[in-house]
C-alpha positions as CSV (number, residue, x, y, z in Angstrom):
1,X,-5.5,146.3,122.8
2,X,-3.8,144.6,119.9
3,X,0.1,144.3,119.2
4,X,0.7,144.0,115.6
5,X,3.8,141.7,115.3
6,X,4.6,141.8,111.4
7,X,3.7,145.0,109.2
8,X,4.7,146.1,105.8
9,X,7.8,148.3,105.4
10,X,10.1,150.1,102.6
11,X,13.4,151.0,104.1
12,X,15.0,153.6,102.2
13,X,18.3,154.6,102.3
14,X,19.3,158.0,100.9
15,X,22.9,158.8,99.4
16,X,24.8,161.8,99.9
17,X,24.4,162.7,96.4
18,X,20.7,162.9,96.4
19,X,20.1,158.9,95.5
20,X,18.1,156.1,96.9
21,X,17.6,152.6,97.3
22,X,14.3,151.0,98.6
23,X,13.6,148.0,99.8
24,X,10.4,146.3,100.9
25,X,9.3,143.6,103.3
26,X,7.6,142.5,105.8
27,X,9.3,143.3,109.3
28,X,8.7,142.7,112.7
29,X,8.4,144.9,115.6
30,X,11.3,145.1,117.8
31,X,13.5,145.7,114.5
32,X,15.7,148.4,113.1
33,X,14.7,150.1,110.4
34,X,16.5,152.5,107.8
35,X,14.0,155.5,107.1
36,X,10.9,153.3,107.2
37,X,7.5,153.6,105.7
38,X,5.1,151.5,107.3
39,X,2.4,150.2,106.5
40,X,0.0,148.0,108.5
41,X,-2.1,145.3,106.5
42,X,-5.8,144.4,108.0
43,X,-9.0,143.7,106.5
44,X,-9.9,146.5,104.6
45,X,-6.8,147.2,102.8
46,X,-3.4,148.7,104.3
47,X,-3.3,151.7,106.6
48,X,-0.2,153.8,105.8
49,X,1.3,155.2,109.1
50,X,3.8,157.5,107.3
51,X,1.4,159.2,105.5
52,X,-2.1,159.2,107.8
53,X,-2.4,162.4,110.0
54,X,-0.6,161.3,112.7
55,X,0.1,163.2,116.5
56,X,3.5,162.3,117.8
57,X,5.1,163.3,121.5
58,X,8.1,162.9,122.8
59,X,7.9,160.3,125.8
60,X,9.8,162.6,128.9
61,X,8.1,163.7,131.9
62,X,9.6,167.0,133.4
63,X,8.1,168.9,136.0
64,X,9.8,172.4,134.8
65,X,7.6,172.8,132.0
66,X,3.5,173.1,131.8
67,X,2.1,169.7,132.8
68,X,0.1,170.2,128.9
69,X,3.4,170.0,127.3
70,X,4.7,166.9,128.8
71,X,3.2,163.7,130.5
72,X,3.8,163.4,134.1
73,X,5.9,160.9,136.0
74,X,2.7,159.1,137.0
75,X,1.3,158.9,133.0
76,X,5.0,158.1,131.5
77,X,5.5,155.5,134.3
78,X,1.7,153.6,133.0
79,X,3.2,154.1,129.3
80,X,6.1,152.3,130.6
81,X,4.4,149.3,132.3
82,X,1.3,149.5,129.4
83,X,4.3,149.4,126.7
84,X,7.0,148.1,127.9
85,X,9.7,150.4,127.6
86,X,12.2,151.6,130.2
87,X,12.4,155.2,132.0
88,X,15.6,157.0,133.8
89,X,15.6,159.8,135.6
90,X,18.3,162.3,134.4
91,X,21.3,162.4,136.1
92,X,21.3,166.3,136.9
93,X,17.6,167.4,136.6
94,X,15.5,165.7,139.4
95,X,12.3,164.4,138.1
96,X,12.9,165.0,134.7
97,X,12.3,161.4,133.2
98,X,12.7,160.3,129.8
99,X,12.2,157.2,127.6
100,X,15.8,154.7,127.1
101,X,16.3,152.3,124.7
102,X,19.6,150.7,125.7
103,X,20.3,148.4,122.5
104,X,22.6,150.8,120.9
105,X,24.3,153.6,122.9
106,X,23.9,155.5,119.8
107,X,20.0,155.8,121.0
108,X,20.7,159.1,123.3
109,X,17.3,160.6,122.4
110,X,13.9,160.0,124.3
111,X,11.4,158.1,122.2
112,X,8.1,159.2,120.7
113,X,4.8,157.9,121.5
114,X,2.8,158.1,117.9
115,X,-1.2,158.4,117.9
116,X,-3.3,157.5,114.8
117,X,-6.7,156.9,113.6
118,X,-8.0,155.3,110.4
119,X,-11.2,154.1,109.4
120,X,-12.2,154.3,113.0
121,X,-9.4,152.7,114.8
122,X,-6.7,154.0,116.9
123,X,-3.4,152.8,116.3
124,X,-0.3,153.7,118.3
125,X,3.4,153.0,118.0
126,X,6.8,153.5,120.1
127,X,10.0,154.3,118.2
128,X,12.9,155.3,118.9
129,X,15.6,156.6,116.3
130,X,19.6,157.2,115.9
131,X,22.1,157.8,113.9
132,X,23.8,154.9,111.4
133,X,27.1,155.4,113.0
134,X,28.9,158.1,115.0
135,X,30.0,160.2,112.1
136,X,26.4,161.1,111.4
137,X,25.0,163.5,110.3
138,X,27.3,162.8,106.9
139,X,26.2,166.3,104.8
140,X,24.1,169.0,105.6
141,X,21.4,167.1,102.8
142,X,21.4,164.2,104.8
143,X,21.4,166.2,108.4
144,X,18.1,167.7,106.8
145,X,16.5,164.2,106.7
146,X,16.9,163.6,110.3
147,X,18.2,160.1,112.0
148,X,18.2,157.2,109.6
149,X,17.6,154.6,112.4
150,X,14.8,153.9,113.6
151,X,13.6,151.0,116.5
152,X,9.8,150.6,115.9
153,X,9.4,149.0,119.9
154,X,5.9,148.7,118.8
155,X,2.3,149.0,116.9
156,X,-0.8,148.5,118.8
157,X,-4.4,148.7,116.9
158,X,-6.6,149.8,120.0
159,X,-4.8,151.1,122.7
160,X,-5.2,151.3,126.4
161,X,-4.7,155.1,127.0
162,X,-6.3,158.0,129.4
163,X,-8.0,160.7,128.3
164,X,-5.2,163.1,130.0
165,X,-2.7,161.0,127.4
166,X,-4.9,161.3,124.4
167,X,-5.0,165.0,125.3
168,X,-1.4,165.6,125.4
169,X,-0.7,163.3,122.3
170,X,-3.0,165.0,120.3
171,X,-1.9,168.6,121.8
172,X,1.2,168.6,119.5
Protein backbone atom coordinates (compact mmCIF):
# COMPACT_ATOMS: atom_id res chain seq x y z
CA UNK A 1 0.00 0.00 0.00
CA UNK A 2 1.17 3.27 -1.32
CA UNK A 3 -0.06 6.86 -0.22
CA UNK A 4 0.26 9.24 -3.02
CA UNK A 5 1.11 12.69 -1.38
CA UNK A 6 0.98 15.15 -4.45
CA UNK A 7 -1.39 14.52 -7.53
CA UNK A 8 -2.50 16.71 -10.38
CA UNK A 9 -5.74 18.73 -9.95
CA UNK A 10 -8.05 21.36 -11.84
CA UNK A 11 -10.36 22.98 -9.45
CA UNK A 12 -13.15 24.43 -11.06
CA UNK A 13 -15.41 26.79 -9.87
CA UNK A 14 -18.88 27.19 -11.50
CA UNK A 15 -20.89 30.60 -11.55
CA UNK A 16 -24.43 30.96 -11.04
CA UNK A 17 -24.86 32.13 -14.51
CA UNK A 18 -23.45 29.02 -16.14
CA UNK A 19 -19.53 30.21 -16.14
CA UNK A 20 -16.31 28.76 -15.07
CA UNK A 21 -12.90 29.31 -13.95
CA UNK A 22 -10.29 26.41 -13.82
CA UNK A 23 -7.30 26.24 -12.28
CA UNK A 24 -4.60 23.61 -12.30
CA UNK A 25 -1.89 22.47 -9.95
CA UNK A 26 -0.40 20.13 -8.23
CA UNK A 27 -2.07 19.54 -4.66
CA UNK A 28 -1.59 17.57 -1.85
CA UNK A 29 -3.67 15.27 0.05
CA UNK A 30 -5.18 16.48 3.15
CA UNK A 31 -6.38 19.64 1.01
CA UNK A 32 -9.58 21.33 0.01
CA UNK A 33 -10.49 21.30 -3.18
CA UNK A 34 -13.25 23.26 -5.30
CA UNK A 35 -14.89 20.61 -7.76
CA UNK A 36 -11.66 18.78 -8.41
CA UNK A 37 -10.47 16.64 -11.18
CA UNK A 38 -7.70 14.51 -10.28
CA UNK A 39 -5.44 13.18 -11.84
CA UNK A 40 -2.62 10.93 -10.46
CA UNK A 41 0.88 11.08 -12.40
CA UNK A 42 3.03 7.55 -12.49
CA UNK A 43 5.11 6.00 -14.96
CA UNK A 44 3.04 5.23 -17.69
CA UNK A 45 1.30 8.45 -18.08
CA UNK A 46 -1.57 9.97 -15.79
CA UNK A 47 -4.53 8.04 -14.54
CA UNK A 48 -7.60 10.33 -14.47
CA UNK A 49 -9.73 9.42 -11.27
CA UNK A 50 -12.67 11.69 -12.42
CA UNK A 51 -13.08 10.03 -15.48
CA UNK A 52 -11.92 6.09 -14.92
CA UNK A 53 -14.89 3.71 -14.00
CA UNK A 54 -14.84 4.18 -10.57
CA UNK A 55 -17.13 2.30 -7.46
CA UNK A 56 -17.82 4.68 -4.68
CA UNK A 57 -19.63 3.87 -1.10
CA UNK A 58 -20.54 5.87 1.43
CA UNK A 59 -18.35 5.03 4.62
CA UNK A 60 -21.48 4.31 7.51
CA UNK A 61 -21.98 1.12 9.10
CA UNK A 62 -25.71 0.58 10.20
CA UNK A 63 -27.08 -2.60 11.31
CA UNK A 64 -30.90 -1.68 10.12
CA UNK A 65 -30.11 -2.20 6.63
CA UNK A 66 -28.71 -5.59 4.66
CA UNK A 67 -25.18 -6.09 5.84
CA UNK A 68 -24.55 -5.97 1.46
CA UNK A 69 -25.50 -2.42 1.56
CA UNK A 70 -23.34 -1.17 4.18
CA UNK A 71 -19.96 -2.22 5.81
CA UNK A 72 -20.20 -3.45 9.29
CA UNK A 73 -18.93 -1.83 12.51
CA UNK A 74 -16.05 -4.33 12.50
CA UNK A 75 -14.99 -3.45 8.46
CA UNK A 76 -15.63 0.50 8.90
CA UNK A 77 -13.67 0.37 12.29
CA UNK A 78 -10.30 -1.49 10.03
CA UNK A 79 -11.07 1.41 7.36
CA UNK A 80 -10.69 3.71 10.12
CA UNK A 81 -7.39 2.39 11.64
CA UNK A 82 -6.13 1.28 7.80
CA UNK A 83 -6.99 5.06 6.77
CA UNK A 84 -7.02 7.01 9.24
CA UNK A 85 -10.19 8.65 9.56
CA UNK A 86 -12.44 9.08 12.56
CA UNK A 87 -15.93 7.21 13.23
CA UNK A 88 -19.03 8.33 15.65
CA UNK A 89 -21.74 6.64 16.53
CA UNK A 90 -25.04 8.53 16.01
CA UNK A 91 -26.48 10.18 18.71
CA UNK A 92 -30.02 8.51 18.36
CA UNK A 93 -29.54 5.29 16.27
CA UNK A 94 -27.42 2.79 18.26
CA UNK A 95 -24.77 1.20 16.12
CA UNK A 96 -25.30 3.20 13.21
CA UNK A 97 -21.69 4.61 12.69
CA UNK A 98 -20.55 6.90 10.15
CA UNK A 99 -17.41 8.55 8.84
CA UNK A 100 -16.51 12.48 10.60
CA UNK A 101 -14.29 14.82 9.32
CA UNK A 102 -14.23 17.58 12.00
CA UNK A 103 -12.21 20.36 10.13
CA UNK A 104 -15.16 22.30 9.05
CA UNK A 105 -18.58 21.84 10.82
CA UNK A 106 -19.92 22.44 7.43
CA UNK A 107 -18.69 18.62 6.81
CA UNK A 108 -22.18 17.03 8.20
CA UNK A 109 -22.08 14.18 5.54
CA UNK A 110 -20.36 10.67 5.99
CA UNK A 111 -17.46 10.31 3.59
CA UNK A 112 -17.04 7.96 0.59
CA UNK A 113 -14.58 5.39 0.20
CA UNK A 114 -13.69 5.41 -3.82
CA UNK A 115 -12.32 2.05 -5.61
CA UNK A 116 -10.42 2.17 -8.95
CA UNK A 117 -8.39 0.16 -11.20
CA UNK A 118 -6.17 1.23 -14.15
CA UNK A 119 -3.69 -0.57 -16.03
CA UNK A 120 -3.83 -3.22 -13.40
CA UNK A 121 -3.64 -1.23 -10.27
CA UNK A 122 -6.03 -0.51 -7.58
CA UNK A 123 -6.27 2.84 -6.47
CA UNK A 124 -8.47 4.13 -3.65
CA UNK A 125 -9.26 7.42 -2.10
CA UNK A 126 -11.26 9.00 0.94
CA UNK A 127 -13.10 12.35 0.51
CA UNK A 128 -15.26 14.01 2.08
CA UNK A 129 -17.33 17.05 0.58
CA UNK A 130 -19.43 20.28 1.80
CA UNK A 131 -20.83 23.10 1.01
CA UNK A 132 -18.70 26.68 0.34
CA UNK A 133 -20.54 28.41 3.00
CA UNK A 134 -23.92 28.08 4.72
CA UNK A 135 -25.96 29.72 2.12
CA UNK A 136 -25.33 26.89 -0.22
CA UNK A 137 -26.90 25.53 -2.37
CA UNK A 138 -26.93 29.26 -4.20
CA UNK A 139 -29.48 28.30 -7.34
CA UNK A 140 -31.17 25.33 -8.29
CA UNK A 141 -28.14 25.14 -11.35
CA UNK A 142 -25.65 25.02 -8.83
CA UNK A 143 -27.75 22.62 -6.29
CA UNK A 144 -27.68 20.28 -9.39
CA UNK A 145 -23.86 20.10 -9.29
CA UNK A 146 -23.74 18.94 -5.86
CA UNK A 147 -21.20 20.20 -2.88
CA UNK A 148 -18.40 22.32 -4.24
CA UNK A 149 -15.92 21.28 -1.38
CA UNK A 150 -14.28 18.55 -1.35
CA UNK A 151 -11.38 17.10 1.38
CA UNK A 152 -9.43 14.40 -0.61
CA UNK A 153 -8.13 12.64 3.06
CA UNK A 154 -6.37 10.39 0.78
CA UNK A 155 -5.08 8.34 -2.49
CA UNK A 156 -3.52 5.05 -2.08
CA UNK A 157 -2.12 2.99 -5.25
CA UNK A 158 -2.55 -0.64 -3.81
CA UNK A 159 -4.67 -0.92 -1.03
CA UNK A 160 -4.89 -3.15 1.97
CA UNK A 161 -8.70 -4.26 1.72
CA UNK A 162 -10.82 -7.55 2.33
CA UNK A 163 -12.58 -9.33 -0.08
CA UNK A 164 -15.97 -8.56 1.98
CA UNK A 165 -14.87 -4.66 1.31
CA UNK A 166 -14.00 -5.07 -2.26
CA UNK A 167 -17.43 -6.70 -2.42
CA UNK A 168 -19.40 -4.06 -0.99
CA UNK A 169 -17.37 -1.17 -2.84
CA UNK A 170 -17.86 -2.69 -6.00
CA UNK A 171 -21.68 -3.66 -5.15
CA UNK A 172 -22.77 0.02 -5.82
Amino acid sequence: MKLIEKFYCIQTEVFGNGTQNSNESVVSVKTELLRPSIKILNTNGSINLSESKVFRKRLIANPYTDSNENFTINELLFLSKTYQFEIEEHKSHKGYFTSVLKINKLYNTPGDIILTEQDGKEYLMIEFTRWQSESQPRSAGEDSLGEDITYVHGIWESPLLTDEIIAKIKNN
